[in-house]
N, CA, C and O atoms as CSV, one atom per row, in Angstrom:
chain,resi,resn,atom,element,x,y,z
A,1,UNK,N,N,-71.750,24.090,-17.076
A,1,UNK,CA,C,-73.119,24.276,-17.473
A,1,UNK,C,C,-73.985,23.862,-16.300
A,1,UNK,O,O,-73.766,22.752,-15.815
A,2,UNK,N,N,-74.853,24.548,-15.833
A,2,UNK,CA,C,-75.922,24.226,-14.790
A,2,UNK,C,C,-76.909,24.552,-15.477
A,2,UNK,O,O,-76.886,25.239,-16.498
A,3,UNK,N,N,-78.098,23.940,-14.804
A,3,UNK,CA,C,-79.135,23.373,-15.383
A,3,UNK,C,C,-80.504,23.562,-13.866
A,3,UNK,O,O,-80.778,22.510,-13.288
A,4,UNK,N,N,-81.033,24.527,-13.503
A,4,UNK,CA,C,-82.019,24.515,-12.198
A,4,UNK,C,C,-83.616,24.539,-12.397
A,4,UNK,O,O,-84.246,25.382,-13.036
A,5,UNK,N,N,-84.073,23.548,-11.781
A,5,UNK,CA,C,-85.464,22.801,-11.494
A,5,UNK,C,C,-86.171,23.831,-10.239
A,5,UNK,O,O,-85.538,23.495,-9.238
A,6,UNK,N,N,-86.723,24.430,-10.005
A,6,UNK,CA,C,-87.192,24.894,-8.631
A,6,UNK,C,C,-86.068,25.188,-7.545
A,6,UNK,O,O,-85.397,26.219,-7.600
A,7,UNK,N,N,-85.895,24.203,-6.531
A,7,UNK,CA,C,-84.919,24.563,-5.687
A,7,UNK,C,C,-83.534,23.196,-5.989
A,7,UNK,O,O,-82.618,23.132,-5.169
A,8,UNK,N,N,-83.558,22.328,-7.066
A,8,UNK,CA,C,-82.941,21.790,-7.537
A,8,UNK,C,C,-81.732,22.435,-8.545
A,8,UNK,O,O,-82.226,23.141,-9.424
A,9,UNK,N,N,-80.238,22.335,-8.599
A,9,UNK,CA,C,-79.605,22.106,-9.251
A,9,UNK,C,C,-78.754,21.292,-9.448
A,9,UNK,O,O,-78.224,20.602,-8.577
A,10,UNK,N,N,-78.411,21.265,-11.173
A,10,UNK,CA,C,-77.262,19.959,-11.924
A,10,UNK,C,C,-76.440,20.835,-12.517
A,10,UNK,O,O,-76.728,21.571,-13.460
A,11,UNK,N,N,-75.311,20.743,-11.903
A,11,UNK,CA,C,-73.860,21.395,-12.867
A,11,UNK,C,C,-73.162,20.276,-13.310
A,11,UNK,O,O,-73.200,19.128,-12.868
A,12,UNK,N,N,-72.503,20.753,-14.260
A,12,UNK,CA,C,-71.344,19.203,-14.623
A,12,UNK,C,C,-70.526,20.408,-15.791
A,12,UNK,O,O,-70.763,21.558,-16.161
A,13,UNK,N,N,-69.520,19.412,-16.058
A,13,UNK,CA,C,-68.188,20.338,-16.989
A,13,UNK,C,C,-68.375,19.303,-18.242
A,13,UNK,O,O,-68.410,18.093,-18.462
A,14,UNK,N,N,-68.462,20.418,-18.846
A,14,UNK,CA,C,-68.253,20.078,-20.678
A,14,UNK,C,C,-66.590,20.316,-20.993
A,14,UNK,O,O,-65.928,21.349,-21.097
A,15,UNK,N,N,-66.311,19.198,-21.073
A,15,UNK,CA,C,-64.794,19.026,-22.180
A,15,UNK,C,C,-64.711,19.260,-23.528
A,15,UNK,O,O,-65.633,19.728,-24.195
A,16,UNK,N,N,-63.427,18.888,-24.027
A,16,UNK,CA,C,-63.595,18.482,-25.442
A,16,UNK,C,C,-63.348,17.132,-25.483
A,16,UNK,O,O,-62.910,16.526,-24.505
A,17,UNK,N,N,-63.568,16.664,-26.430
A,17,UNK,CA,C,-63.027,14.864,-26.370
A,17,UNK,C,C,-62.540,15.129,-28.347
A,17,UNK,O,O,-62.992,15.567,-29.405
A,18,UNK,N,N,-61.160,14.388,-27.650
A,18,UNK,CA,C,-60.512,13.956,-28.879
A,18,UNK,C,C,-60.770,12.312,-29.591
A,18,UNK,O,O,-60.126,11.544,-28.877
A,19,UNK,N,N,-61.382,11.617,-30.581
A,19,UNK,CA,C,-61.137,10.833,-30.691
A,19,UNK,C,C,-60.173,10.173,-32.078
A,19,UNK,O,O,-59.968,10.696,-33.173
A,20,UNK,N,N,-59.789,9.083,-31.639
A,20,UNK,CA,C,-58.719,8.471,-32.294
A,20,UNK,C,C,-59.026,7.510,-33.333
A,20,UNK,O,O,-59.188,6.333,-33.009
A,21,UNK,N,N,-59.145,7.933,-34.755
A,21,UNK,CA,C,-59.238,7.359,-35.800
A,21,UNK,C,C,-58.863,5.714,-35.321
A,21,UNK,O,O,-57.941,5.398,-34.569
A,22,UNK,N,N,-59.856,4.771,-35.985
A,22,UNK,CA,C,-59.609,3.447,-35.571
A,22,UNK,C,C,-58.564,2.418,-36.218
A,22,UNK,O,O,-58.127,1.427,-35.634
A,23,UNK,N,N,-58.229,2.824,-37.551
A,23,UNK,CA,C,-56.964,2.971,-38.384
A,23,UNK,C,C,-55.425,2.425,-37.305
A,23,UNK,O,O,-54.500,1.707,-37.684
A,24,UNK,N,N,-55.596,3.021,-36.016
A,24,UNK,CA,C,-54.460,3.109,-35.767
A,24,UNK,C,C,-54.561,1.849,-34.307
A,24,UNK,O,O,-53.812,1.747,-33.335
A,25,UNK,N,N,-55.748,1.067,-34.669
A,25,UNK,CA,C,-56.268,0.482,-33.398
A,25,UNK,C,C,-55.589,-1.264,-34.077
A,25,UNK,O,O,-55.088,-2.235,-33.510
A,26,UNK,N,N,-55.897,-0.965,-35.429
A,26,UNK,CA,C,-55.874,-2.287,-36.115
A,26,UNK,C,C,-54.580,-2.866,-35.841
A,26,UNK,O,O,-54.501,-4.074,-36.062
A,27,UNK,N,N,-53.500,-2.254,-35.390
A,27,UNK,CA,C,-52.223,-3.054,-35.198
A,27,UNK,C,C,-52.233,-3.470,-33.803
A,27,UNK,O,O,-51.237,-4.114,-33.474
A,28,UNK,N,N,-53.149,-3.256,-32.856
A,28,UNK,CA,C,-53.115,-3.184,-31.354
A,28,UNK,C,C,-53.896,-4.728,-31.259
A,28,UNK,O,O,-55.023,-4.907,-31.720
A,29,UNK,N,N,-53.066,-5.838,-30.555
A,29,UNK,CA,C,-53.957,-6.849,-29.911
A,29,UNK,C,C,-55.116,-6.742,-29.005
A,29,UNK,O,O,-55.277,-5.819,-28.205
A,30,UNK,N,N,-55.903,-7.726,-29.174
A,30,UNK,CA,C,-57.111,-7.540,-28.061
A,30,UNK,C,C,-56.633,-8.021,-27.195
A,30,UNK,O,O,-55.721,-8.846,-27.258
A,31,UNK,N,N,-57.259,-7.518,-26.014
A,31,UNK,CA,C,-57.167,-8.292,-24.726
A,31,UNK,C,C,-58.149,-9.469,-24.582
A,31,UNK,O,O,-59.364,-9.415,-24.774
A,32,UNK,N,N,-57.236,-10.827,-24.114
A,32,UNK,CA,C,-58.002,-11.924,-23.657
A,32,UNK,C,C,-59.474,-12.069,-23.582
A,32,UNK,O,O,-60.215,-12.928,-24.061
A,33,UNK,N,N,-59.768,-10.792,-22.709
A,33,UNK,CA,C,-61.347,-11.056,-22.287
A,33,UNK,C,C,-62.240,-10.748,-23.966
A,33,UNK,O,O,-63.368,-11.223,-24.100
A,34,UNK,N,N,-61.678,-10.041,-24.977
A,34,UNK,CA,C,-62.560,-9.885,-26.354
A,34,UNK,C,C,-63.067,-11.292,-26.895
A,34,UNK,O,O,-64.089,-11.676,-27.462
A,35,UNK,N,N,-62.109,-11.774,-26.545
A,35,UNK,CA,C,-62.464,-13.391,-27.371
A,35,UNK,C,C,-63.606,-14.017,-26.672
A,35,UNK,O,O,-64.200,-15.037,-27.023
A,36,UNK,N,N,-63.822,-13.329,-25.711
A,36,UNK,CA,C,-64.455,-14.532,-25.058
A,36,UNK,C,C,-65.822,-14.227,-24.758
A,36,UNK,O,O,-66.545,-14.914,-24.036
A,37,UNK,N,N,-66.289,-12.692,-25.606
A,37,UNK,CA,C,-67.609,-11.549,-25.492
A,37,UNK,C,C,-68.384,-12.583,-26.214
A,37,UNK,O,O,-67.687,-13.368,-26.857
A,38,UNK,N,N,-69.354,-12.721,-26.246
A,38,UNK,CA,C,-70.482,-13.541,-26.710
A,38,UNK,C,C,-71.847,-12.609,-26.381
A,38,UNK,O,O,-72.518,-12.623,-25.350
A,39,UNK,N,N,-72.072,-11.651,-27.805
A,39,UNK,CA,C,-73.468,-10.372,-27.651
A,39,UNK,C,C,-74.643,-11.498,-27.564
A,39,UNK,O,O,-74.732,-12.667,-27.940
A,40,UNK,N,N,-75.397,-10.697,-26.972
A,40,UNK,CA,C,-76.728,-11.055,-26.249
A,40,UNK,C,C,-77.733,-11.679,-27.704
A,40,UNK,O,O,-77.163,-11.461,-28.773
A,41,UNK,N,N,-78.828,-12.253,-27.805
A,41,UNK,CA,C,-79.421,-12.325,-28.704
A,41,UNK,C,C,-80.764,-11.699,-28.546
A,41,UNK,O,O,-81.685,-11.957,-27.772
A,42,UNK,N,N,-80.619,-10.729,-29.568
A,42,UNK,CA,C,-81.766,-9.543,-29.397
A,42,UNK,C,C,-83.162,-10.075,-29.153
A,42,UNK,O,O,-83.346,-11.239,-29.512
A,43,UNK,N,N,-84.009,-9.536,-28.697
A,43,UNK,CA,C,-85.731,-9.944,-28.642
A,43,UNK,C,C,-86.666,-9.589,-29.423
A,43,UNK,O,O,-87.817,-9.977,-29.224
């Protein structure tokens, strides 16, 4: 898909994306660094 501005252009490629039901995530350990995420406190 391209996309042109005047003498500007943006191409880029459209995929498909498969995603993976999360069902199958729940048996998978986290990695180390999850434990240790601490989210921001909103403003």
């Amino acid at each position: 898909m391209s996309v042109t501005h005047e003498t500007t252009r943006i191409t880029w490629t459209i995929r498909p994306v498969i995603y993976l039901p999360m069902v199958h995530r729940q048996e998978a350990e986290l990695p180390a660094c999850a434990y240790g995420f601490k989210p921001h406190a909103s403003d």
